[in-house]
BAKOLLUM-62348 format. One line per 8 residues: number of its first residue (from 1); their letters; for each residue z, x, y of C-alpha. Coordinates in steps of 0.001 Angstrom, whole numbers, plus 500000, padded with zeros to 6 digits. Layout:
NUM> A> Z/X/Y; ... $
REM end
This chain:
1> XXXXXXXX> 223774/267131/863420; 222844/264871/860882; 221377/266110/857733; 219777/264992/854243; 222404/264875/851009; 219915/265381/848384; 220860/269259/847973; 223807/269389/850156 $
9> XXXXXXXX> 226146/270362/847436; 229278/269562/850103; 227962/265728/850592; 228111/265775/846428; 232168/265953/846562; 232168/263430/849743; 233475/260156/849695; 231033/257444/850932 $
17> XXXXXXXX> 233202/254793/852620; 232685/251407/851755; 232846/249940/855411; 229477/248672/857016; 230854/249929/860464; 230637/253642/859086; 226692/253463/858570; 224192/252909/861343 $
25> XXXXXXXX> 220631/251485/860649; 218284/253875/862050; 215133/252322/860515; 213356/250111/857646; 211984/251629/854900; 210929/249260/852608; 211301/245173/851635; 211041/243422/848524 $
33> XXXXXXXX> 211482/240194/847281; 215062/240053/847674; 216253/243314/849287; 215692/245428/852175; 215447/249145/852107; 217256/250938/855665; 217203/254408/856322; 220878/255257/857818 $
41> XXXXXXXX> 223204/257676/859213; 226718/257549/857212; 228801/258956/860396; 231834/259951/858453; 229570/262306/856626; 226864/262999/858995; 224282/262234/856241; 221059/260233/856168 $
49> XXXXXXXX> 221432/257884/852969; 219229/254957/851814; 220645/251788/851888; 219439/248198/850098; 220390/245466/851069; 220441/242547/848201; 220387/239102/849434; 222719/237729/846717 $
57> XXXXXXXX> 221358/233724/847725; 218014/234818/846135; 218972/236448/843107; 219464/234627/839893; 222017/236926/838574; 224356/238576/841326; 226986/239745/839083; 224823/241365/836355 $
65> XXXXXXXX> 223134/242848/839766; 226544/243835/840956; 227277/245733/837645; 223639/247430/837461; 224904/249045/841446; 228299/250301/839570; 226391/251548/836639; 224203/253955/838896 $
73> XXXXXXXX> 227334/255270/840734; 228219/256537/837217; 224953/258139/836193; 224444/262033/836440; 220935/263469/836009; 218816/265651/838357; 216049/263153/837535; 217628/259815/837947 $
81> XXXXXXXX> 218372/258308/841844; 221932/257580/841184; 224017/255096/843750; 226598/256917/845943; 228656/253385/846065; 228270/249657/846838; 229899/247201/848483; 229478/243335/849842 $
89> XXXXXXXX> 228677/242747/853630; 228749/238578/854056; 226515/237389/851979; 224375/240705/850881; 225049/243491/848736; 224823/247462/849803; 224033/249751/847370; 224176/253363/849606 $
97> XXXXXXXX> 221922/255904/848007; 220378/259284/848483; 217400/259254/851191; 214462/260530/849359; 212260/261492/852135; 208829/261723/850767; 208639/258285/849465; 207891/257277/846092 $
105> XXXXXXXX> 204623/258234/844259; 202674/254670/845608; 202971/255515/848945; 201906/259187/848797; 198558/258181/846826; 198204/255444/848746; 197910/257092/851744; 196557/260625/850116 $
113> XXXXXXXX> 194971/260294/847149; 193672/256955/846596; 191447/257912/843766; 194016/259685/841621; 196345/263400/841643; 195305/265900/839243; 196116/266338/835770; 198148/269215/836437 $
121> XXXXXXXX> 200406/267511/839050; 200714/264188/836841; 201941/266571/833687; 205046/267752/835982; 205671/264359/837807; 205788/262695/833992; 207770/265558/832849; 209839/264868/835172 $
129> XXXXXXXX> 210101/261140/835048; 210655/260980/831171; 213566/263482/831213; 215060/260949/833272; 214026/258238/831133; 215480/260084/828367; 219005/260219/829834; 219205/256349/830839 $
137> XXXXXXXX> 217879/255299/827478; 221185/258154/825815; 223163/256284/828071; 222152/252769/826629; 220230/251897/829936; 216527/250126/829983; 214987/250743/833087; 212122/247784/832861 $
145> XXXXXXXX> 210157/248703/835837; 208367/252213/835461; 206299/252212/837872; 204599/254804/840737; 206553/252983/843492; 209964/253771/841484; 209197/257581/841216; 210941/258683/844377 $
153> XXXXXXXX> 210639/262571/845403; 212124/264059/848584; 211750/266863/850391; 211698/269634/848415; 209505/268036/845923; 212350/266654/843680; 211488/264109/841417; 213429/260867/840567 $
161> XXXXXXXX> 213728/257679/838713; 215010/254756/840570; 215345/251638/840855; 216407/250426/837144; 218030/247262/836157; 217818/245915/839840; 215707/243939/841453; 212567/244499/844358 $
169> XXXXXXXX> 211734/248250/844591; 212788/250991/846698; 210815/252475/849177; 207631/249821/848821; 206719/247070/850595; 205420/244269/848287; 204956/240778/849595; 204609/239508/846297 $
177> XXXXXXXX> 207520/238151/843622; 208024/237325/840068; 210075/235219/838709; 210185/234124/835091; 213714/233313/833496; 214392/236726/831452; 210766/238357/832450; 211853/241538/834512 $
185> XXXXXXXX> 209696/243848/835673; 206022/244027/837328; 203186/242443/835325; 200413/245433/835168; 203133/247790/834113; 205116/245321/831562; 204952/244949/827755; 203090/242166/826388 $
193> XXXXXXXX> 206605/242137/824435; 208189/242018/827610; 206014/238837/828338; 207006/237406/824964; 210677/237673/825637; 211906/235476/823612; 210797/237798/820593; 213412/240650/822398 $
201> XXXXXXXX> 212405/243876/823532; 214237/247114/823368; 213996/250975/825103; 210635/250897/823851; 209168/248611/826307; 210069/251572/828608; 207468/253742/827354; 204506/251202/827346 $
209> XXXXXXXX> 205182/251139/831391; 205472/254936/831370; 202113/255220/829854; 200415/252230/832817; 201939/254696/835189; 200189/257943/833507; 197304/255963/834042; 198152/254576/837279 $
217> XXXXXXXX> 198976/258532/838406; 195535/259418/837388; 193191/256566/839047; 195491/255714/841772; 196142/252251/840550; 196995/250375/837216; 195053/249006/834260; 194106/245190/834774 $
225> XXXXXXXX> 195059/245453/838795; 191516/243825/840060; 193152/240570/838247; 195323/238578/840051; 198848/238655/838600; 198226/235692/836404; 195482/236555/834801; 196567/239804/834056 $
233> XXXXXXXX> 200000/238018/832459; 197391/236141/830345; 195489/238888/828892; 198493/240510/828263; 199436/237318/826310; 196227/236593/824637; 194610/240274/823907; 196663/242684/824862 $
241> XXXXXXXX> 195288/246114/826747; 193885/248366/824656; 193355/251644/825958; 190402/252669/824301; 188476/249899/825943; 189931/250327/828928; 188614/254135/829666; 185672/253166/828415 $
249> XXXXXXXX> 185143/251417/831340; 186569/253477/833812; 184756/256279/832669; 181642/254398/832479; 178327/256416/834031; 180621/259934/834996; 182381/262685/833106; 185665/262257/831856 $
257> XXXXXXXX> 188435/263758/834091; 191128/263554/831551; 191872/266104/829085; 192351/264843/825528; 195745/265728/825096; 196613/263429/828076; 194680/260411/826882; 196164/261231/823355 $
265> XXXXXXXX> 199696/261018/824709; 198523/257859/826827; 197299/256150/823533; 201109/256158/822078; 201987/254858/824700; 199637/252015/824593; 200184/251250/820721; 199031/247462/819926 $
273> XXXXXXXX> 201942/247672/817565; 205373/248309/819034; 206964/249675/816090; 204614/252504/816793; 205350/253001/820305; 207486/256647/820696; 211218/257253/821674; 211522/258295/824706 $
281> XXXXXXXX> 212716/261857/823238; 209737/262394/820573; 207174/261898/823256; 209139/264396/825469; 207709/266606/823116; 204183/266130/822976; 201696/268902/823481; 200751/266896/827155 $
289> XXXXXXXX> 204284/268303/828544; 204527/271423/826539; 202797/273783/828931; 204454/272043/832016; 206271/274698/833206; 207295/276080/836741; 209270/278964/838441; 212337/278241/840108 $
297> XXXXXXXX> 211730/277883/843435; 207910/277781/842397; 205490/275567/844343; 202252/273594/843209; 200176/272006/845610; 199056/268276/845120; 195636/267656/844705; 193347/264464/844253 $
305> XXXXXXXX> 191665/263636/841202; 188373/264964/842556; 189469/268596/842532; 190618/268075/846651; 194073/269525/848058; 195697/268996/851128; 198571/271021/852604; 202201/269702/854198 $
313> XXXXXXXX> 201721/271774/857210; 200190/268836/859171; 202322/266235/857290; 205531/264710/857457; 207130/262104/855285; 206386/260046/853871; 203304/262064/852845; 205142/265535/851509 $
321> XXXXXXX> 202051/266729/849490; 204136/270220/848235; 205951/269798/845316; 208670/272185/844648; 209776/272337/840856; 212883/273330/839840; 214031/273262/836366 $
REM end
């Protein structure tokens, strides 16, 4: 009977072989730009893994792609999505991961909570995310796409960061591409230091797309995303996003949602001046995530923005709206 690896401490000391013929497709899961996301059965391990599949003809880079895929087989935190091997099959790459069956963050709001999760749950799911964050950025890794749709949970309400350093995202379907010579990354989430690359960037840039996704977590969707991708590139360029004038608007006519510890910890993020922008570590300890605290075992409901909640019992996966902590 096949099973899921992500807490299968057995499948943890397997070996994943690196022969196509030992996985078989069961279904797609997700396409982007140049990969393919598969569920599959591994059949020497009677496991369902994640595989993408990296068309190496329409990526600028393959062999800084190929060492990203050996990189994550090395990684080793309970918040980072970490590669269980890769290999080439003609003219794509594998990477074989964990199967993280209740989607990434995008597709549960997108189908569940359009409008926005509560405070509550977003304080646990950043929590989460940044202690992961912390670890690549110890380990001299950038990630350069936070994002919703590269926060992955699974079953039991795990959350991880995937995704980093390689290109299109797991588990979401985008139709749209971007690319733009050393530019990497999504444009309502990037840095306008990303943008201006040729200035450099460093781990920082990181934490200007963490704080787009605090906001995305809260209003179901990014700053700037009623622009087309262009336009929002030339804001970014020309103005900048300031975050002040931003809730301002989205608060306009109703009562603020957000406490002010959470829009104080947002508006680090969002620093006009990147030499203010906070490590990864500091902001770890900010008063937002100090009271973000769980049980073992413990379980906290999801609910909307609007004070709604909605139970698992009728759901299945993608749309796992039970999120079990453990810390």
């Amino acid at each position: 009977m096949a099973h899921d690896d992500e807490h299968d401490p057995k499948t943890k000391r397997s070996h994943y072989p690196l022969d196509p013929n030992s996985y078989q497709i069961l279904d797609e899961i997700g396409r982007g730009c140049s990969a393919i996301v598969y569920k599959a059965l591994c059949t020497t391990t009677s496991t369902v893994v994640a595989i993408k599949s990296i068309d190496r003809s329409t990526t600028g880079d393959f062999d800084n792609i190929r060492r990203e895929a050996k990189t994550m087989s090395l990684l080793s935190h309970p918040n980072v999505l970490k590669a269980h091997c890769s290999f080439t099959v003609g003219p794509r790459l594998w990477v074989v991961m964990p199967f993280m069956s209740a989607g990434s963050l995008q597709s549960i709001m997108a189908s569940s909570f359009p409008n926005g999760i509560s405070e509550n749950c977003i304080s646990i799911i950043l929590k989460e995310t940044l202690m992961g964050l912390c670890y690549l950025h110890d380990q001299g890794h950038l990630h350069r796409d936070i994002k919703a749709g590269n926060i992955l949970m699974d079953s039991n309400g795990s959350i991880k960061l995937a995704d980093f350093g390689v290109s299109a995202s797991v588990y979401e379907t985008s139709s749209r591409c971007l690319n733009l010579h050393e530019i990497t990354g999504t444009p309502y989430w990037m840095a306008p230091e990303v943008i201006h690359s040729y200035n450099g960037y460093s781990y920082k840039a990181d934490i200007w797309s963490f704080g787009i996704t605090a906001l995305e977590l809260a209003h179901g969707r990014p700053p700037l995303s009623h622009l087309p991708f262009s336009e929002s590139l030339v804001m970014k360029i020309t103005r900048g996003m300031r975050f002040s004038e931003y809730q301002k608007e989205e608060e306009k006519g109703k009562k603020s949602k957000l406490s002010k510890y959470f829009k104080e910890m947002v508006g680090l993020c969002l620093e006009q001046d990147p030499c203010r922008w906070p490590t990864a570590a500091k902001l770890l300890k900010h008063y937002f995530f100090k009271n973000c605290k769980a049980t073992r075992g413990g379980s906290l409901v999801m609910g909307s923005s609007d004070g709604s909640t909605q139970s698992n019992h009728a759901m299945s996966a993608p749309n796992i709206l039970v999120i079990v902590i453990e810390m």
